[in-house]
Every structure is written in structure tokens, then in C-alpha cells.
LUMBAFI-725360 format. One record per atom (N, C-alpha, C, CB): residue in three letters; x, y, z. Coordinates in steps of 0.05 Angstrom, whole numbers, padded with zeros to 5 digits, always signed. Glycine has a CB too. Layout:
<vexmis>
ALAXYZ/...
</vexmis>
This chain:
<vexmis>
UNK+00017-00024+00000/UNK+00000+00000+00000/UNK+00018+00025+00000/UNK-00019+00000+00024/UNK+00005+00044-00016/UNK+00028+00063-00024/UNK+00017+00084-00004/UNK+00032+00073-00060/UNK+00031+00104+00007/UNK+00034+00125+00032/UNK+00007+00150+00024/UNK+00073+00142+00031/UNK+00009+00152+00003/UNK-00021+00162-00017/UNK-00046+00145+00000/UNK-00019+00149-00059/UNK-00046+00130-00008/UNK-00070+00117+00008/UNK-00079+00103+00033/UNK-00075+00103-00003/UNK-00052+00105+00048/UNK-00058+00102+00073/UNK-00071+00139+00085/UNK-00028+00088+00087/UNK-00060+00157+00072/UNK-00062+00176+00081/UNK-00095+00188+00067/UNK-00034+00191+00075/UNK-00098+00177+00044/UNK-00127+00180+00043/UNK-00140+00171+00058/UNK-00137+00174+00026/UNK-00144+00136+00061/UNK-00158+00126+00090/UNK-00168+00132+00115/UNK-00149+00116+00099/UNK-00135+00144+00127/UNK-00142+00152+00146/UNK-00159+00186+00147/UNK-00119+00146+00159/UNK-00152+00197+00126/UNK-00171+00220+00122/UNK-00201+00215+00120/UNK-00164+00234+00098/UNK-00213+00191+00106/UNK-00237+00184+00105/UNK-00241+00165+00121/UNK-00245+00179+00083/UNK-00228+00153+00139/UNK-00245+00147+00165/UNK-00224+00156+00192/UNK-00254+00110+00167/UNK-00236+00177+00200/UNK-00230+00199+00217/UNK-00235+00174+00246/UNK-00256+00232+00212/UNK-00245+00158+00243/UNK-00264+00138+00273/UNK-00243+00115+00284/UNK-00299+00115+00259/UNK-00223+00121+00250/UNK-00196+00092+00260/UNK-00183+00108+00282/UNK-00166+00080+00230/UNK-00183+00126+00291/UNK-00157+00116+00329/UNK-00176+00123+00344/UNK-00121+00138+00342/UNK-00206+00130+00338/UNK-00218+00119+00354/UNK-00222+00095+00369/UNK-00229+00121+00348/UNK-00216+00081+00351/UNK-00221+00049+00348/UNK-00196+00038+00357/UNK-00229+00038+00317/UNK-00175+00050+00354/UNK-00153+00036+00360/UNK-00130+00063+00373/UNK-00143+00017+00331/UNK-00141+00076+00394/UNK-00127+00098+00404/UNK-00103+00091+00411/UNK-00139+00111+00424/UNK-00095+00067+00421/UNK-00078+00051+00434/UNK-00037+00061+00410/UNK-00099+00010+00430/UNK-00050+00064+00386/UNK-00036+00071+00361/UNK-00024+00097+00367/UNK-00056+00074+00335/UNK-00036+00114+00377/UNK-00023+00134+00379/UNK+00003+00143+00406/UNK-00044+00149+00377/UNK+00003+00119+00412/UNK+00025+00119+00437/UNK+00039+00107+00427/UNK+00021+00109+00464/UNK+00031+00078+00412/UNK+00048+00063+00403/UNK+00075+00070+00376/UNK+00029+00044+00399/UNK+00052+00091+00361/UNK+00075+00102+00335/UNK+00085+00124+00341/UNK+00063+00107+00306/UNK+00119+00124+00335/UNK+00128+00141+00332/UNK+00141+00143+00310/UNK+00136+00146+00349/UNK+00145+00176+00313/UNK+00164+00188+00288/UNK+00185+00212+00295/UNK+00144+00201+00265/UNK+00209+00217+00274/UNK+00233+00230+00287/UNK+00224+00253+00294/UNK+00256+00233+00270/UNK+00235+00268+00316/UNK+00228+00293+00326/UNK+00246+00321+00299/UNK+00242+00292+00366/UNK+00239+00335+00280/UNK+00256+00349+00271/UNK+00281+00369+00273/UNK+00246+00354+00265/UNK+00271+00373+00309/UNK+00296+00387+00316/UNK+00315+00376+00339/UNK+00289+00414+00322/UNK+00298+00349+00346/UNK+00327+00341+00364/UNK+00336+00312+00349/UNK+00320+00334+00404/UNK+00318+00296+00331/UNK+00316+00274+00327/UNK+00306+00248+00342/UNK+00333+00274+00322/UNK+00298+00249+00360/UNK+00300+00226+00375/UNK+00278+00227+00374/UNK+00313+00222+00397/UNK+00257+00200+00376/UNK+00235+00193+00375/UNK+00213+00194+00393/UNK+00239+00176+00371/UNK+00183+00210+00372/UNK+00162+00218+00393/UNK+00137+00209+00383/UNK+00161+00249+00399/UNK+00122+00208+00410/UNK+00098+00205+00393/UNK+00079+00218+00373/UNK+00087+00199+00406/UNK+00062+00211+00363/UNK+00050+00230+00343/UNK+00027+00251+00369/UNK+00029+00207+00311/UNK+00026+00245+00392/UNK+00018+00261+00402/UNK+00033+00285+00412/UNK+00008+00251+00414/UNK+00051+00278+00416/UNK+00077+00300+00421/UNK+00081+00306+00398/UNK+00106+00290+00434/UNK+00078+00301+00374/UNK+00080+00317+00354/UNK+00057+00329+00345/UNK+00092+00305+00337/UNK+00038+00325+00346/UNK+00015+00343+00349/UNK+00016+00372+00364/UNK-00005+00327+00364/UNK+00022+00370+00392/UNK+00021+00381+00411/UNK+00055+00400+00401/UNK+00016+00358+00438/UNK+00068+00398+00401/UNK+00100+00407+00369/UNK+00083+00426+00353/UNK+00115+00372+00339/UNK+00067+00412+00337/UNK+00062+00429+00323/UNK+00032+00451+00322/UNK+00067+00414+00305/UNK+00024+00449+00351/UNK+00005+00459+00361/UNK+00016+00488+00370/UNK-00007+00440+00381/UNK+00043+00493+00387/UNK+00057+00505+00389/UNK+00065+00527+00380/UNK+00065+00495+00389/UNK+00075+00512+00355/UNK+00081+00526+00327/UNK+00067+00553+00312/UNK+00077+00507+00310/UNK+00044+00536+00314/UNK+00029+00550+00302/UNK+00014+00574+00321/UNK+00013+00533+00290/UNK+00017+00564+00347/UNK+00005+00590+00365/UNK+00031+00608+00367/UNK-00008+00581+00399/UNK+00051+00602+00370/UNK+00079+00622+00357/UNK+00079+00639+00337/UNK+00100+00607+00346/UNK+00069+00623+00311/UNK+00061+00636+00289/UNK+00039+00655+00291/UNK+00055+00618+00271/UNK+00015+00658+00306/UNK-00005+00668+00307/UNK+00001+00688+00332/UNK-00027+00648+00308/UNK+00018+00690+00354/UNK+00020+00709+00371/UNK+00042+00733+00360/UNK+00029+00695+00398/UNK+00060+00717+00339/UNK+00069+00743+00325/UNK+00056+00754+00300/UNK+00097+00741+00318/UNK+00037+00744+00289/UNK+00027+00763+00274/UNK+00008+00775+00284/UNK+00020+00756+00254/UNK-00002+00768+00315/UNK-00029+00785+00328/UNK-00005+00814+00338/UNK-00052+00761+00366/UNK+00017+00806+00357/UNK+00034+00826+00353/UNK+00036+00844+00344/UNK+00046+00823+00347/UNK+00048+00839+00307/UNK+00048+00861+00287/UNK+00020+00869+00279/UNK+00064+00853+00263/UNK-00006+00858+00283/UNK-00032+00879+00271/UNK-00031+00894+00301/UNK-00071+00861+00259/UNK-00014+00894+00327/UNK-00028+00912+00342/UNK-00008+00931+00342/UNK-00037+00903+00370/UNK+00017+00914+00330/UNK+00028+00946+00328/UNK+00029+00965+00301/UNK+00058+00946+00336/UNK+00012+00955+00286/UNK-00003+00970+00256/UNK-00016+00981+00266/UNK-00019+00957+00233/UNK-00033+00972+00287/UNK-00057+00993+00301/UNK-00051+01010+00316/UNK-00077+00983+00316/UNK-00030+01012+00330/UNK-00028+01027+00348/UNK-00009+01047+00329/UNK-00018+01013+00376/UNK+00007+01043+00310/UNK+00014+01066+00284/UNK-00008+01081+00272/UNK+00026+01051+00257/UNK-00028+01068+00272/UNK-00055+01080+00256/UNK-00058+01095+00276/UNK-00082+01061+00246/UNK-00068+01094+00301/UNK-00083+01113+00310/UNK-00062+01139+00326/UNK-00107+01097+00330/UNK-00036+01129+00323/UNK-00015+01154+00331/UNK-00012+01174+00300/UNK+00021+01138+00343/UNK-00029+01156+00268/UNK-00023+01175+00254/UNK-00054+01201+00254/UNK-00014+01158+00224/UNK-00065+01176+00257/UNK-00104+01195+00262/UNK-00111+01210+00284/UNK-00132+01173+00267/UNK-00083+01217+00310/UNK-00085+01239+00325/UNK-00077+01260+00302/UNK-00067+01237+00352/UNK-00050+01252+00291/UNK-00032+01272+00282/UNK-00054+01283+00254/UNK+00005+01256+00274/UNK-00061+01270+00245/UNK-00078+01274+00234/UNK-00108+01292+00234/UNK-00078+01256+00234/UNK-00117+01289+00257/UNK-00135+01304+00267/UNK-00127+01329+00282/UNK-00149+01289+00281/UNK-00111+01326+00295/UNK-00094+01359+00305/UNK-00086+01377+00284/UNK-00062+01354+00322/UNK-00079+01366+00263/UNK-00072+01383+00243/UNK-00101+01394+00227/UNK-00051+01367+00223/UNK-00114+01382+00225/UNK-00145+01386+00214/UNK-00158+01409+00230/UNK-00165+01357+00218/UNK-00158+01401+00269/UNK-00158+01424+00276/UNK-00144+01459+00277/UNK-00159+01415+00288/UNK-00127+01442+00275/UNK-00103+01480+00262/UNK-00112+01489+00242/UNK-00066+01479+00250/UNK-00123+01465+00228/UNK-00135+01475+00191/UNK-00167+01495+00196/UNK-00146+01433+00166/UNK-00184+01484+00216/UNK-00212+01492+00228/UNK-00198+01522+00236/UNK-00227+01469+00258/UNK-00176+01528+00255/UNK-00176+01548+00261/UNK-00165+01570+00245/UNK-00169+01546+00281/UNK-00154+01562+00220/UNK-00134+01592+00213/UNK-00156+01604+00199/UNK-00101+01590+00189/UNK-00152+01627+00205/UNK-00169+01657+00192/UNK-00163+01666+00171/UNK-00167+01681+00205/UNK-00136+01658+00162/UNK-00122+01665+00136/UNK-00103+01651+00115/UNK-00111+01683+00142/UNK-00100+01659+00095/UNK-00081+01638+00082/UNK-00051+01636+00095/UNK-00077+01645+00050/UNK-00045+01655+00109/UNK-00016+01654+00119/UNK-00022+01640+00141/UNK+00001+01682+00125/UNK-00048+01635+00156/UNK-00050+01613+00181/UNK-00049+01581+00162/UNK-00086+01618+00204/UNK-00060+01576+00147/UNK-00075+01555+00142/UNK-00037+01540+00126/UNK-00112+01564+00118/UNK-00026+01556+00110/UNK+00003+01550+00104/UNK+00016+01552+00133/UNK+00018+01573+00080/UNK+00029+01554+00151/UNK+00036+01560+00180/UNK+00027+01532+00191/UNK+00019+01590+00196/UNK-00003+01528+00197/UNK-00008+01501+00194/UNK+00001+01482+00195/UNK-00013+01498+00182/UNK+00003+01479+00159/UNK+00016+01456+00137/UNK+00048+01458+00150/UNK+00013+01468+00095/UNK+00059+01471+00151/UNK+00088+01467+00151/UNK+00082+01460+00186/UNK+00111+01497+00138/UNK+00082+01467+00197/UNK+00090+01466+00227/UNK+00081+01442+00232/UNK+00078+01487+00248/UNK+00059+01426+00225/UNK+00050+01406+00234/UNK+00058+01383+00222/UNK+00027+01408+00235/UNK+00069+01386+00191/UNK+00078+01361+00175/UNK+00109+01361+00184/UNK+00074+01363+00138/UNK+00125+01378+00188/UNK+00145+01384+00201/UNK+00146+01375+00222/UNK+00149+01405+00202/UNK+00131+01380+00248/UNK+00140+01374+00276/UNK+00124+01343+00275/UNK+00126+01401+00304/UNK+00098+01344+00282/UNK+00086+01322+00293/UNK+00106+01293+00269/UNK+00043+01329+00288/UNK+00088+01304+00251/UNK+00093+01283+00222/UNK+00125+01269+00213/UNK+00085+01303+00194/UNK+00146+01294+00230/UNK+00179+01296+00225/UNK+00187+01295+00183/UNK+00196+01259+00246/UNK+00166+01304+00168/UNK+00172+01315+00140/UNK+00191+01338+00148/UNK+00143+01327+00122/UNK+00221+01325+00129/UNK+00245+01349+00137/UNK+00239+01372+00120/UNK+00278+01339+00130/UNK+00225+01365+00091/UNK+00225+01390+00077/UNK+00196+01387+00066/UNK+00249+01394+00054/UNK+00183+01411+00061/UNK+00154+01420+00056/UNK+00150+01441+00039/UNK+00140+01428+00080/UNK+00140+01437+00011/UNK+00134+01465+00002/UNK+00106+01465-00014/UNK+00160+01477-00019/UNK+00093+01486-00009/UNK+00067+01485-00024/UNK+00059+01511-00040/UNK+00046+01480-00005/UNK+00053+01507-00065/UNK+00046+01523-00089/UNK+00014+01523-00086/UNK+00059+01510-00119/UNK-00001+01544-00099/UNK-00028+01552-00106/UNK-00037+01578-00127/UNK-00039+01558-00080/UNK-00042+01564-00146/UNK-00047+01577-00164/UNK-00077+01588-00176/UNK-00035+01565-00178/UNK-00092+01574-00160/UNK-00126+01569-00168/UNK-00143+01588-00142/UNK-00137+01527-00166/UNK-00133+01591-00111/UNK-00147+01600-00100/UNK-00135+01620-00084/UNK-00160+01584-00090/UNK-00143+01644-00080/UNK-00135+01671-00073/UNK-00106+01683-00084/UNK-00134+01671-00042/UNK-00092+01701-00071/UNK-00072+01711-00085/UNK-00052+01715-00059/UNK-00080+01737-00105/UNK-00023+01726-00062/UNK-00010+01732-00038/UNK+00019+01738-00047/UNK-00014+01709-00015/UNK+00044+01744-00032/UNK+00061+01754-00036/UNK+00087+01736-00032/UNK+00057+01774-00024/UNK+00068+01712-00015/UNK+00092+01685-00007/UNK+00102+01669-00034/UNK+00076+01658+00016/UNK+00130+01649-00024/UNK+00134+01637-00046/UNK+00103+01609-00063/UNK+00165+01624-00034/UNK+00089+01608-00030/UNK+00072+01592-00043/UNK+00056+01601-00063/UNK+00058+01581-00027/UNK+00052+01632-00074/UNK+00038+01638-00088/UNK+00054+01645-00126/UNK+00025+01659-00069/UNK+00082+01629-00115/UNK+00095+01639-00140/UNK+00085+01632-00163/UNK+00118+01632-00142/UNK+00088+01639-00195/UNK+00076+01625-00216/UNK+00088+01597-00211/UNK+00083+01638-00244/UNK+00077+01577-00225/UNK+00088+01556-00232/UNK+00081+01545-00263/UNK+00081+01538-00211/UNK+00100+01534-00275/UNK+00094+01524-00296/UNK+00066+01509-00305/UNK+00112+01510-00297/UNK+00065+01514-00334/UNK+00035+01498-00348/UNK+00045+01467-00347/UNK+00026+01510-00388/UNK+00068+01459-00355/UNK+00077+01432-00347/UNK+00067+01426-00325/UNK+00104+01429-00345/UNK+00070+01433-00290/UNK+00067+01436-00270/UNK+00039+01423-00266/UNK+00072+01461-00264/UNK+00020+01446-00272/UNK-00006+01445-00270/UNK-00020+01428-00282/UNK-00015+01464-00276/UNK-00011+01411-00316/UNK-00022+01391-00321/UNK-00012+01356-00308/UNK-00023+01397-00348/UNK+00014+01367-00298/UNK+00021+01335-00282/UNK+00007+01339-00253/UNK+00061+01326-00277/UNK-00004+01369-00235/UNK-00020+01363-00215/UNK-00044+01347-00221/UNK-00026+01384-00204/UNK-00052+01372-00242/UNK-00078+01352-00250/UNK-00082+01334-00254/UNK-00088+01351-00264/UNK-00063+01316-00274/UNK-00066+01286-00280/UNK-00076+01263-00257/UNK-00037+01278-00289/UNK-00058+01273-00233/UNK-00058+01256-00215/UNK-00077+01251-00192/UNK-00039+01258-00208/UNK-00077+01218-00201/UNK-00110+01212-00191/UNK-00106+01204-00160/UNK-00129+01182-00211/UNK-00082+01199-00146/UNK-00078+01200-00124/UNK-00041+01219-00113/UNK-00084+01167-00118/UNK-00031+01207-00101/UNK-00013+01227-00088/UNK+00011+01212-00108/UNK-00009+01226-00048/UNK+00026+01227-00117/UNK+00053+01218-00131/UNK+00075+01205-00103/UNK+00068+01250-00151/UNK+00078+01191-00099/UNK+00106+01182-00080/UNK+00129+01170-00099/UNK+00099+01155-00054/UNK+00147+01170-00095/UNK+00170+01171-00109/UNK+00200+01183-00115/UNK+00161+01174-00121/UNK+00222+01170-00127/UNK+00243+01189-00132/UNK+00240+01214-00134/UNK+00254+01185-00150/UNK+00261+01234-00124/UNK+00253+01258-00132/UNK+00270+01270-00147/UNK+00247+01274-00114/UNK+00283+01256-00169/UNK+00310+01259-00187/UNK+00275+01269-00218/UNK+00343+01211-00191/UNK+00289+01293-00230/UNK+00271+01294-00257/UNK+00241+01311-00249/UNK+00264+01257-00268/UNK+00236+01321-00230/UNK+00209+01328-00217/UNK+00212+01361-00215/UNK+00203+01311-00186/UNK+00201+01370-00223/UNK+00192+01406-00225/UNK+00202+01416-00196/UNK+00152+01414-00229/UNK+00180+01409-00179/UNK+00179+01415-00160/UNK+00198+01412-00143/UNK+00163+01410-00156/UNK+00228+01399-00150/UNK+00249+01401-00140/UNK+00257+01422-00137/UNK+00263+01390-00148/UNK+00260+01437-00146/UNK+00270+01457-00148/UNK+00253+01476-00131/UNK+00272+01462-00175/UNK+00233+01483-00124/UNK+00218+01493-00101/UNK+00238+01499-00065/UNK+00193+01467-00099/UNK+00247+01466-00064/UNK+00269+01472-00044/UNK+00300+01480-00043/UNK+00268+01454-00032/UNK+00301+01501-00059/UNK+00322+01512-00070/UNK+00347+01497-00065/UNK+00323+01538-00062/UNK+00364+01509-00048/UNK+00394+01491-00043/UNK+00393+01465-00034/UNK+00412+01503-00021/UNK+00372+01463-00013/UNK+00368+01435+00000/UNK+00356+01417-00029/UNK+00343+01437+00029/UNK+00337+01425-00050/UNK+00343+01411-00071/UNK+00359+01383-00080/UNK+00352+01426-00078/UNK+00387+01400-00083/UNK+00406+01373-00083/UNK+00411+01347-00066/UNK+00426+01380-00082/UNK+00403+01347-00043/UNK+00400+01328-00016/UNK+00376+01309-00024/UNK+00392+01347+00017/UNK+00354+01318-00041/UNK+00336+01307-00044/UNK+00330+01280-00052/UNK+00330+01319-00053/UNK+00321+01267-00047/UNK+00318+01232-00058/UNK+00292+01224-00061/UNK+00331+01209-00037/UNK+00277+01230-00049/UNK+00241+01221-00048/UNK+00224+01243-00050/UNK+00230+01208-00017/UNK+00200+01239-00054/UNK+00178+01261-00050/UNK+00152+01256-00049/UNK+00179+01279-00069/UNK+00132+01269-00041/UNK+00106+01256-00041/UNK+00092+01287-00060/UNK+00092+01244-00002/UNK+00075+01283-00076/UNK+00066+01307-00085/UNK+00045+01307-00085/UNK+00072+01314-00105/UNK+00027+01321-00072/UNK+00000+01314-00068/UNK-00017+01345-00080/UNK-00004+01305-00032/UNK-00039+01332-00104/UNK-00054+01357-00101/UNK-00076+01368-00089/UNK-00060+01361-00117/UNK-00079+01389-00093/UNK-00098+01403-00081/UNK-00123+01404-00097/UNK-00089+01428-00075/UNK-00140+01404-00089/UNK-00163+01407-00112/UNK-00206+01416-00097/UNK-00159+01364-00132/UNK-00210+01431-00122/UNK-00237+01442-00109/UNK-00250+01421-00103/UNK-00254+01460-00126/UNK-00279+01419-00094/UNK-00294+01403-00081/UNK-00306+01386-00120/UNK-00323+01426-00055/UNK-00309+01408-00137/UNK-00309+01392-00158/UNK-00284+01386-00182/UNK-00330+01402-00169/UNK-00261+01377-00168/UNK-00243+01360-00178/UNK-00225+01375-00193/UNK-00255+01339-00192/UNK-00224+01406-00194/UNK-00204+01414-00208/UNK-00186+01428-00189/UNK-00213+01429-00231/UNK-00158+01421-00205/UNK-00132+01422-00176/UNK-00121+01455-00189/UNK-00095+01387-00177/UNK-00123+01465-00163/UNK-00112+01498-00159/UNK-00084+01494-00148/UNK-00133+01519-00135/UNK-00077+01468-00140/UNK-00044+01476-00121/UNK-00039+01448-00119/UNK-00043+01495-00083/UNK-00006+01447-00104/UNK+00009+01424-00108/UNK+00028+01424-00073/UNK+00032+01428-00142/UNK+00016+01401-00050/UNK+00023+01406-00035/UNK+00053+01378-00039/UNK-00001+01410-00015/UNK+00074+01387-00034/UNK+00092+01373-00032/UNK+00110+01369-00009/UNK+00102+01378-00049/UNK+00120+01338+00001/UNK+00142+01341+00018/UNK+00164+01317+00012/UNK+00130+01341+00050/UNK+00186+01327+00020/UNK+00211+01309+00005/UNK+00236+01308+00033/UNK+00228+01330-00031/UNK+00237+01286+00021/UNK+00268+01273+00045/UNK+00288+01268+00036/UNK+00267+01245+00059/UNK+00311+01268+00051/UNK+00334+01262+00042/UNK+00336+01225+00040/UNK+00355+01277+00062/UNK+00323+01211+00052/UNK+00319+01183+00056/UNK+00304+01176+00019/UNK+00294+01176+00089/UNK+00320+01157+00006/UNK+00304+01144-00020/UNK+00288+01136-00010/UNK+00313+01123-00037/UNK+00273+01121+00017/UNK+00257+01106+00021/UNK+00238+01116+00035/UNK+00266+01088+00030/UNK+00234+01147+00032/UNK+00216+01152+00055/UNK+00187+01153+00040/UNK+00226+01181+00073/UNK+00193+01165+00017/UNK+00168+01164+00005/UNK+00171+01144-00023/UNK+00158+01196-00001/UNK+00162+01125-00022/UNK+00162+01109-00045/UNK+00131+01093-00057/UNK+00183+01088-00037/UNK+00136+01092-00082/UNK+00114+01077-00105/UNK+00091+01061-00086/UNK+00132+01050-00128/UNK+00107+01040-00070/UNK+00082+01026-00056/UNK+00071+01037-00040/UNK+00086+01005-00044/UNK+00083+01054-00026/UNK+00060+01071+00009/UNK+00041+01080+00007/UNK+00068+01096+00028/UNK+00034+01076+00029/UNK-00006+01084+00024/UNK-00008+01109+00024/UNK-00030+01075+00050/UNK-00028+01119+00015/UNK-00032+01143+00009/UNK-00067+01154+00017/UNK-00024+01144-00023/UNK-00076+01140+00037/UNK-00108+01148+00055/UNK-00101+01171+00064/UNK-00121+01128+00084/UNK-00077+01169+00077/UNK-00069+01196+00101/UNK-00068+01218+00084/UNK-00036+01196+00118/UNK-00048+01212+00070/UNK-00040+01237+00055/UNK-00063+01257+00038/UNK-00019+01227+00035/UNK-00091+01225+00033/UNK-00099+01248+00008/UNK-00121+01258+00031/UNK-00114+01234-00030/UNK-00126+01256+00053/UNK-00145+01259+00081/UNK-00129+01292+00082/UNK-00139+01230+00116/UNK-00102+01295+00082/UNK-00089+01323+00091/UNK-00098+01335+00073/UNK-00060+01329+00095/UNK-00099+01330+00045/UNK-00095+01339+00017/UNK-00125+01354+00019/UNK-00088+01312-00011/UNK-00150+01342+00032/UNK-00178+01340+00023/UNK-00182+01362+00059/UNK-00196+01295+00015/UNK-00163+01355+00071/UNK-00171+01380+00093/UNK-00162+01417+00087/UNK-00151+01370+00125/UNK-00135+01406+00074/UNK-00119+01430+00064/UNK-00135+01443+00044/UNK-00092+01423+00051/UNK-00142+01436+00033/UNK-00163+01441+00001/UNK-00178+01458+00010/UNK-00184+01415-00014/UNK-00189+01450+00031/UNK-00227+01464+00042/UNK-00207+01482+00056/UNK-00258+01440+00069/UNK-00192+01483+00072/UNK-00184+01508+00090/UNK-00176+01534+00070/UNK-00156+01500+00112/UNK-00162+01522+00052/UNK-00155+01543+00044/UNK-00170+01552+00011/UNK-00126+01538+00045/UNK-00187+01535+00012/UNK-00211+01549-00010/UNK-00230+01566+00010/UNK-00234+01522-00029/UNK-00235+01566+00034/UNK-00251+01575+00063/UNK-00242+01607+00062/UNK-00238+01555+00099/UNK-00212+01603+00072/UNK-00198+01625+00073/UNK-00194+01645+00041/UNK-00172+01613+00086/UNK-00195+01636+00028/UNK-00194+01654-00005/UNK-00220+01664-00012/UNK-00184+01634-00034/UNK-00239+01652-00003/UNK-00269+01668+00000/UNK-00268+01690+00013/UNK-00290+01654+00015/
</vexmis>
């Protein structure tokens, strides 16, 4: 009888060590990490183990995903409130930088607006028609190298240090983008292709309303 069909058997009659429990004391097999011989209840109980090993570190890592989530949805919501309170576009930019900066630790931050109110800061500088149709294009937040990107150049000298960026637009309640909020690291890895992007476009969709609020 070939090992195939003993192993089917005993899969379709579940009632054999019922019937002959006596089997399971009596057979053994090699232990994998010391070698020496156990029963299949000790190896049950091996690999019972195992698997609650396996399952206490991945309960582990979702609590410490969760407990990242909701240290980002304070930071998140404190900044939303700074966004509720500014009276003006120089509060509502003041804001953005102080809070993606301190709480968030974004080393560099710059933000352009071209669509809502007017002002004397660099955020209100022209920016290119190139510019404005790659904000637009983008149907969520650009993360990525920041080698080849316009908006490099925004952080003037620090510029060259640059390696990553996240570029997020701004846009009215009906979908057309007035501004380009951006932040970039010296780390390649801080903002990259795969990272999620809920948070970011949550700032993007708070920033938007504050400062379409404030240009009224």
C-alpha cells in the first residue's frame, strides 16, 4: 500500500484511532529538531505550538499597525484642527508646515497655489503649465524618486540632498486642482511607489477646504 492511500484512509475514516487509540502511543516518528523519537501526540502538541507562535506574532504586528494607525489619526486630526482654526491663508500655510514638520517629522515641505486667492509668499509663485497639467493628471498622491520632478526645485539649495517626495494635489470640491502640496526627504525610502496614500490624500482633502474657506 502506497503512503497516498494510507493517508487518504485515514482522512476518510476519521473513527480509526478511535477504534484503536492505543496507536497513537504506540507510533512514533523522528522529532525534527532534536531527532529522537516521539509520539505523534507529542508531535501534534510540536506542532500545536508552532502555530500558536506563528499566530502570537502576527497578532503582535496587527497591534502594532494599530497602534501606528491611530498615533497617525491623532496627528492627523490635530492638524485638521489647526486647519478649522486659521483665519487666513498665511495661518492655514503656518499650519501645513508646522504640523507636517513637527508632529509628522517631513524634513522638507513646500506648497504652491495657483487656483485660490492671491498673496506675496513663495507659495503663491507662478508655476509652470507643465506643473499644472502633471498636478492635474494625478488621480492619487505621486510618492516617489525625486531625481527629474519640477517641483524640485521649489526647495532651492536643499534641492540637491533630495531623494524622495510625495506630491500631493490640491483640488476644489469639484475635482479641479488649484495647487500642489509637496514634501521630500533626504531618505530614498521615505516616500516610495508602494506607500499608502489614505493619510495623505485625508491632509490633501482638509488643506483644500481650508484654504478654498480662507480665499473666500
Amino acid at each position: 500500500m502506497k503512503a497516498e492511500e494510507v493517508a487518504r484512509y485515514l482522512h476518510d475514516h476519521p473513527e480509526f484511532f478511535d477504534q484503536y487509540a492505543e496507536m497513537l502511543t504506540l507510533v512514533t516518528i523522528p522529532d525534527p529538531h532534536t531527532g529522537r523519537a516521539i509520539s505523534i501526540t507529542e508531535k501534534q502538541l510540536f506542532t500545536l505550538r508552532d502555530k500558536v507562535r506563528t499566530l502570537e506574532s502576527k497578532l503582535a504586528e496587527l497591534i502594532g499597525f494599530g497602534e501606528e494607525n491611530d498615533a497617525i489619526s491623532d496627528k492627523v486630526h490635530a492638524l485638521g484642527v489647526a486647519l478649522t482654526a486659521a483665519a487666513d491663508s498665511a495661518a492655514v500655510v503656518r499650519a501645513l508646515y508646522s504640523h507636517l514638520g513637527g508632529a509628522f517629522a517631513v524634513p522638507h515641505v513646500a506648497l504652491r497655489i495657483w487656483g485660490a486667492g492671491s498673496g506675496s509668499t513663495h507659495e503663491f509663485d507662478a508655476v509652470s503649465p507643465a506643473t499644472k497639467v502633471f498636478a492635474s493628471s494625478l488621480t492619487r498622491p505621486f510618492c516617489g524618486p525625486s531625481g527629474g520632478q519640477e517641483s524640485l526645485a521649489w526647495f532651492g539649495e536643499a534641492s540637491a540632498h533630495l531623494r524622495s517626495m510625495a506630491q500631493v494635489p490640491l483640488r476644489e470640491p469639484g475635482g479641479a486642482c488649484f495647487g500642489l502640496l509637496v514634501m521630500a526627504s533626504e531618505e530614498a525610502h521615505r516616500f516610495y511607489p508602494e506607500l499608502g496614500t489614505l493619510y495623505l490624500e485625508r491632509i490633501a482633502d482638509m488643506a483644500s477646504v481650508a484654504l478654498l474657506r480662507v480665499a473666500t
